[in-house]
N, C-alpha and C positions, 0 to 999 in steps of 0.2 A: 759585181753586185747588182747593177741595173741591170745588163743582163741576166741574171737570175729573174728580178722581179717580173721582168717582161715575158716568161716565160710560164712563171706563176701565173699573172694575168691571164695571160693568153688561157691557161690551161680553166681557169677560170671560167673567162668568157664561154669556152669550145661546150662548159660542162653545163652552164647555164643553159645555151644553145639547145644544150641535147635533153635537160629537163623539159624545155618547151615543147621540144617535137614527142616526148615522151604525151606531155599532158593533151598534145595535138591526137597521138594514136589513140591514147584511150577514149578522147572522146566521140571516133568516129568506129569501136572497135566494140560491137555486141556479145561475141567472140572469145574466151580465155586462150584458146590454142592459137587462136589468129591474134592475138593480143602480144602472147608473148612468145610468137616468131616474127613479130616485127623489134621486140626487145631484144632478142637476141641479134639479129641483124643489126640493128643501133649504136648497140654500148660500146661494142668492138671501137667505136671512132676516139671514145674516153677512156675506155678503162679498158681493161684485159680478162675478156671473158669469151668462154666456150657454150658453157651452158648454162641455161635459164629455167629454172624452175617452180612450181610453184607447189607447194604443200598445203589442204586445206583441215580443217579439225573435223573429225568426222565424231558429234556429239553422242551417236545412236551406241556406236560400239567402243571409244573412247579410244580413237587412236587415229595418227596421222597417215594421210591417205596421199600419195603423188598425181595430184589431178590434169598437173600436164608439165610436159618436159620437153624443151626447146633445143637447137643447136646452130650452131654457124659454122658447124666440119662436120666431114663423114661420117653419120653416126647410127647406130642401129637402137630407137630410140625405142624404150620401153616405157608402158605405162601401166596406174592403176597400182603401181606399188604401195603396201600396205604397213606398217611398222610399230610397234607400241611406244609411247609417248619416251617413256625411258629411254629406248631403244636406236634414238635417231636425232640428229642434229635440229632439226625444224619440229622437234618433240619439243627439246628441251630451250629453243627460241620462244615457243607458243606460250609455253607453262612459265617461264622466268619473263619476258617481255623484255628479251636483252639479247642484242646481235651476238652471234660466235661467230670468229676468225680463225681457220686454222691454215697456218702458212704452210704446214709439211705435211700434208696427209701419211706419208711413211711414220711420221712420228707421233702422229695419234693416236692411243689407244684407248678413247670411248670408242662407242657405237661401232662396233669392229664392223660387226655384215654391211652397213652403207657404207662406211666408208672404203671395204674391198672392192662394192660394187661401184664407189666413184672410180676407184683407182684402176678398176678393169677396163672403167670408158675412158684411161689418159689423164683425168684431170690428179691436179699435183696440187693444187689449195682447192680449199671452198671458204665460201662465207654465206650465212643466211640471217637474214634482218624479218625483223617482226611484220607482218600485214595485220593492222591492227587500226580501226575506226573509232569513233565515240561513240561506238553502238556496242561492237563486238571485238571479241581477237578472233582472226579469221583463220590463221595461219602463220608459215612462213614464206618466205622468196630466197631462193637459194640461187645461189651463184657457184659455179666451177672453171678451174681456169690451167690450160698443159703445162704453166709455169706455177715453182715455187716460190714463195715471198711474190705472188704476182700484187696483193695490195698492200697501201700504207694507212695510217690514219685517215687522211684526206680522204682515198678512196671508199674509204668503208662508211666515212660521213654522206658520200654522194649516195651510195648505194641505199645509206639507209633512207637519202632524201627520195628516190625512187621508189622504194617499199614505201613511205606514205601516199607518194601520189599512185601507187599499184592499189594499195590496200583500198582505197575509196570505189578504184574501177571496177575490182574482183567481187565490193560489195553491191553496187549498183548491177554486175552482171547476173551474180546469183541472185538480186530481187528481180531483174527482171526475167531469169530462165524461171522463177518461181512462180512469177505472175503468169508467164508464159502458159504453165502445166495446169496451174489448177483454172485458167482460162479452157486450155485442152478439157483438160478433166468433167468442166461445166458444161462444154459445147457436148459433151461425149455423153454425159450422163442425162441432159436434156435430151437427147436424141431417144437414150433408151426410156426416159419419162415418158416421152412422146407414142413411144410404140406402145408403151404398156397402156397407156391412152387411148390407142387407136385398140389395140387387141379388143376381141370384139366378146370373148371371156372372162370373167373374174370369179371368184368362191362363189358368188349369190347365183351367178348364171351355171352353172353345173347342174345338168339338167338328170333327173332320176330319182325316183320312187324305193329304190329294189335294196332288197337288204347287202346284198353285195358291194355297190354305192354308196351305203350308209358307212357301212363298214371301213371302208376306205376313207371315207371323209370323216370318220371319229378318230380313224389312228394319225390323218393329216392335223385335224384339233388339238389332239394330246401330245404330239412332240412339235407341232409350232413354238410353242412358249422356251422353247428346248435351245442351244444354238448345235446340236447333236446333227454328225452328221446323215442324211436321208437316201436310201436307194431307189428308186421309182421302179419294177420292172412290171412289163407289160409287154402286151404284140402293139408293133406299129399302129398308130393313130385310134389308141384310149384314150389318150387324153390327159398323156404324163405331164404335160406342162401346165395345164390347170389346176394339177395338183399340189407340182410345185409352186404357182401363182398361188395358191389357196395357205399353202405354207407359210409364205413369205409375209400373204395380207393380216393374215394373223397371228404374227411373229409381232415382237419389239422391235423390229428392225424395218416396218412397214413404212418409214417414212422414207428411209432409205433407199438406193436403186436395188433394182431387181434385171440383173446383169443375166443373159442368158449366151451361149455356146452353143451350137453342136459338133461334134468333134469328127462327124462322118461329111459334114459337108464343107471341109478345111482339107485343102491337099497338106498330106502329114511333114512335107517341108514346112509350111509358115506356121503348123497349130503352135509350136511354142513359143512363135513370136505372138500369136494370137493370144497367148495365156498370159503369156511373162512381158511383153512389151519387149522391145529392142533400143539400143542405141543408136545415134546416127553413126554409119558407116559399119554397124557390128555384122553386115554381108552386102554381096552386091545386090541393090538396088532400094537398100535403106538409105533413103537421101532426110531423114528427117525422124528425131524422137518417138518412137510409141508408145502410147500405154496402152500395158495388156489388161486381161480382164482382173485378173486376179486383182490387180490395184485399182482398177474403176469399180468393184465390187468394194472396196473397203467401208467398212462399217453396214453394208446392206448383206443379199446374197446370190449366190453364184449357181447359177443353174447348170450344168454340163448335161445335154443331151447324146446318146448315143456314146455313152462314155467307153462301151468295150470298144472302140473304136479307138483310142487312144495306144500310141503306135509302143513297144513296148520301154525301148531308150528315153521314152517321155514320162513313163510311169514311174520311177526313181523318183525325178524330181516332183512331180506331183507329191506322191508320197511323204517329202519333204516339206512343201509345205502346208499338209495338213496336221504332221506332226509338229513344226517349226513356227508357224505362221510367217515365214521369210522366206524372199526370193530374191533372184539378181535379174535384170533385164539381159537379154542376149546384147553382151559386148559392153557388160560394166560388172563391175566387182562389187557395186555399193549394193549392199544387202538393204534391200526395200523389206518392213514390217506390216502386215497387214491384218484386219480383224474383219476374217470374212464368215459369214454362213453357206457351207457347200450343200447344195441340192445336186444326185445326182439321177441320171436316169438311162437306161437300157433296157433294149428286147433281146440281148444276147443273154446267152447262159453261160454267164462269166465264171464257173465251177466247173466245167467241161473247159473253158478255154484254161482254165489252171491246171488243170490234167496235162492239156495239150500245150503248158507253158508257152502260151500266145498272153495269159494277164498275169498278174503277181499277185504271190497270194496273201501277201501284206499290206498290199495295198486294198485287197478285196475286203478283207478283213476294219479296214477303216471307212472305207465305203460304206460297208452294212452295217454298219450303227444301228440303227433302226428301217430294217424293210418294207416297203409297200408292195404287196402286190395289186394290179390294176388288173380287174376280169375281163375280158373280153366282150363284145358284146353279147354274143351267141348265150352266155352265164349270164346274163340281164336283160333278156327278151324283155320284161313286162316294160322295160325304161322304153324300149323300143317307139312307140306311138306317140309317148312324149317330146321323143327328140325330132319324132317327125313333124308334130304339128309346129313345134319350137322354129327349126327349121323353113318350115313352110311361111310360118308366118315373117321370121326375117327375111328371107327372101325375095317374100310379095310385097312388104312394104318398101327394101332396097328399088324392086325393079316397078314401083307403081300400081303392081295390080291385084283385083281384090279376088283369092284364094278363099275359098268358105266354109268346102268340104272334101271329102277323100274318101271314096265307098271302102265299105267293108270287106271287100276282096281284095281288095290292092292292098289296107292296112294290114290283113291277116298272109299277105305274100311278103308283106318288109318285115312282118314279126315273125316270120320262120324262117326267112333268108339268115341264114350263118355269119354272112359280113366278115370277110376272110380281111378287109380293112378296116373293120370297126367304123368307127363312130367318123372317121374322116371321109370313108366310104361313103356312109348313109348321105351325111352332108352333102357328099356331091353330088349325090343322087337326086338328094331332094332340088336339091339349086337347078340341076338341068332339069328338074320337073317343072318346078314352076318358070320356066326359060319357055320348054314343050307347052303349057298350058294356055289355053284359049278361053277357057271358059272359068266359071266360078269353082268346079269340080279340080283338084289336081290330079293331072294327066302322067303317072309315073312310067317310062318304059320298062316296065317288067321283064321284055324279050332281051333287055341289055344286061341282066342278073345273069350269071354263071350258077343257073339254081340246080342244076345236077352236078350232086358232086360226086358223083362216083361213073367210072365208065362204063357202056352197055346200055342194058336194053329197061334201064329205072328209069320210070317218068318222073318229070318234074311231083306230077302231083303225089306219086309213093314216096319222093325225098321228103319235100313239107310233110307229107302225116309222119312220116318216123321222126323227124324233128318232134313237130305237134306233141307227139305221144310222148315223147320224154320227156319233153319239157315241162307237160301236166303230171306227167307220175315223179317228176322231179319236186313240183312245189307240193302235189297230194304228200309226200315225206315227210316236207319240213312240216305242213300245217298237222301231220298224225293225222292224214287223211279225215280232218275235217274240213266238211264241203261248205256250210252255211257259214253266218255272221260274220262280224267286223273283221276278222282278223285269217275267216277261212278262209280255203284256196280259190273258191268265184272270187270272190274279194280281192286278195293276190292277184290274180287274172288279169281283172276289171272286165267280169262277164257277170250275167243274173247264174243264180244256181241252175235253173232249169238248162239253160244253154252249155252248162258244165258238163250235166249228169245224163245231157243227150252227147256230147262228144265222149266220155267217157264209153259209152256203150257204143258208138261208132266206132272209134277208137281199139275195144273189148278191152278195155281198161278197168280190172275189179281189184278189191282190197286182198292184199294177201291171208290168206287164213293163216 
């Protein structure tokens, strides 16, 4: 009889012991995987156990999720298991707030699929006790073990004295990986506040007179208020992101970030961790959590530049979630929800790439919701002078020095120059001018324009007049070949009539009879 007692005791003291070192690990253990593979190596000294489990409630999709699974034998450890509440022993732990024991897994017949899948990995019982705070029901903690009848009363009081001091550590972990993200989240989205800060465009600065700019910026107005998805095309450096900037400043969502991508300057290995964010360890040399864009954009919106670019095994999932608003980060199962606005943009001709089954064409199809097309410079000559003086004047005031004028033969060589880079072009043209410049005049190299475009024996100056002349028989059209007033083609121009109706007849520019 003494003997017994002393045995009891002991067994006692050993378990107390090992509650200590328990409350010792969690306190030094930020970690649920490192948490509980130090549990698993532990308990073995008290109780009889293989493996250690942890099951959390997954409230979004209403079901239990295996968020990490521990062993202390050879095991080929799977995770990210998924199961409806019904369906699973640490379902019906969560939902009841009452531990289950089952001494024979052979003679169980709930939850048949987990329990085949214990019984695949060896174990012969399980028991799973509640993780449960004064705050929330978290979960369960599941135990399995290669013997039958491996516990008794006693044991399954210990185990549930472990699931309270678990349940407290698993809660403090998830507030602090919480704190952790939207800490990320903050630092992530200040950064991109910053840039939109720093960016040296917004709506008011979009510089242009010309009905083809107006154009464009009425159809940005009308489906701003929209959350409809946007397709931007254009050639290289119009000016797609101002457009989308112009979208988003006049959106409901303006308060929001304004996330931007390009999808051509991401080698097509990490663009989906760039969208989707990744888990730690979901490839070699994710040593740490990301968040992709799609979820740093939530509640603002999400710019994709250069979207035919987008490699075509990635376009699936795209497509998903603009029909879904749901994604999974690479190397987790938990379906992230997000409420994004997609802006996108391209100078490819994504109808031709659908022919040639390089894009998809249902994806294309959600893309162009609502098209913009963006004209080129060479269709907006008259914005031409504006964006130089624009230009000039940022530039002189950047670099200190005062810029005042620019002859009329150098402005009338940048307003028939083609601009085969648009408006990015111009800009840098003008930048290296006022750099060139000495004097109050700006100094543009004209001999650095590629102004013949055509090969042989065309001078510069025959290329400018065929420009020249279509570009005035172009606006004599739209105005019905009226020359005079407000709204005639001098006007248009911004030239006097007499200087019109003398180019005109240089020109041999007449009204068609």
């Amino acid at each position: 009889m003494n003997h017994h007692l002393t045995q009891t005791s002991d067994r006692q003291a050993r378990r107390y012991r090992s509650l200590l070192e328990v409350a010792e690990v969690i306190s030094l253990r930020r970690d649920l995987d490192e948490l509980f593979r130090e549990l698993a190596q532990r308990l073995p000294a008290v109780v009889h156990v293989n493996y250690v489990a942890l099951s959390l409630y997954d409230p979004d999709r209403n079901l239990m999720r295996l968020h990490t699974l521990q062993a202390n034998v050879p095991a080929e450890i799977v995770g990210g298991l998924e199961a409806p509440i019904e369906a699973c022993p640490d379902g019906f732990v969560w939902k009841n707030q009452r531990s289950v024991l089952v001494p024979d897994l052979s003679k169980e017949v709930r939850w048949s699929r987990v329990i085949q899948l214990m019984r695949e990995d060896g174990a012969r019982s399980c028991c799973f006790v509640p993780l449960t705070t004064a705050l929330r029901k978290l979960g369960a903690m599941g135990f399995t073990s290669s013997k039958s009848e491996a516990w008794d009363r006693e044991d399954l009081e210990f185990l549930e004295q472990v699931g309270r001091q678990v349940a407290v550590a698993v809660e403090n972990v998830l507030a602090y990986q919480e704190i952790s993200r939207l800490k990320d989240k903050l630092a992530q989205e200040k950064l991109y506040l910053e840039d939109e800060i720093h960016t040296e465009h917004n709506f008011t600065e979009i510089i242009g007179e010309s009905k083809a700019l107006k154009r464009v910026l009425k159809q940005a107005e009308t489906v701003a208020s929209t959350d409809s998805t946007v397709l931007i095309q254009g050639e290289t450096g119009t000016g797609k992101e101002l457009i989308a900037r112009a979208i988003h400043n006049l959106s409901g969502r303006r308060e929001r970030t304004f996330v931007k991508i390009n999808c051509a300057a991401i080698p097509m290995g990490l663009l989906e961790s760039e969208l989707f964010g990744h888990e730690r360890g979901a490839f070699t040399g994710a040593i740490a959590q990301k968040i992709g864009r799609f979820e740093l954009a939530h509640q603002g919106t999400l710019f994709m530049d250069e979207v035919g670019d987008i490699p075509l095994e990635l376009q699936a999932k795209l497509l998903r979630v603009l029909q879904e608003q749901e994604f999974e980060r690479l190397g987790s199962t938990k379906t992230i929800k997000v409420n994004v606005r997609l802006v996108t943009a391209t100078n490819r001709d994504l109808p031709r790439m659908i022919s040639d089954k390089a894009f998809r064409s249902d994806l294309y199809y959600r893309l162009n919701v609502f098209p913009i097309l963006l004209p080129p410079l060479r269709e907006r000559r008259e914005d031409i002078p504006l964006l130089v003086r624009y230009f000039a004047q940022k530039y002189s005031r950047r670099m200190n020095k005062q810029i005042e004028a620019i002859s009329a033969e150098t402005m009338e060589a940048l307003t028939w120059y083609d601009w085969p880079g648009n408006i990015r072009e111009l800009e840098n043209m003008i930048e290296r001018a006022v750099i060139l410049s000495q004097e109050s005049t700006l100094f543009v190299p004209l001999t650095e324009l590629n102004l013949s475009t055509e090969t042989g024996p065309h001078s510069r100056v025959s290329t400018l007049e065929s420009a020249e002349r279509e570009h005035i028989l172009r606006i004599l059209n739209e105005t019905n070949w009226v020359i005079a007033g407000p709204s005639g083609a001098a006007a248009r121009l911004g030239m006097k009539r007499t200087t019109l109706q003398h180019k005109m007849k240089k020109l041999n520019i007449s009204r068609p009879s």
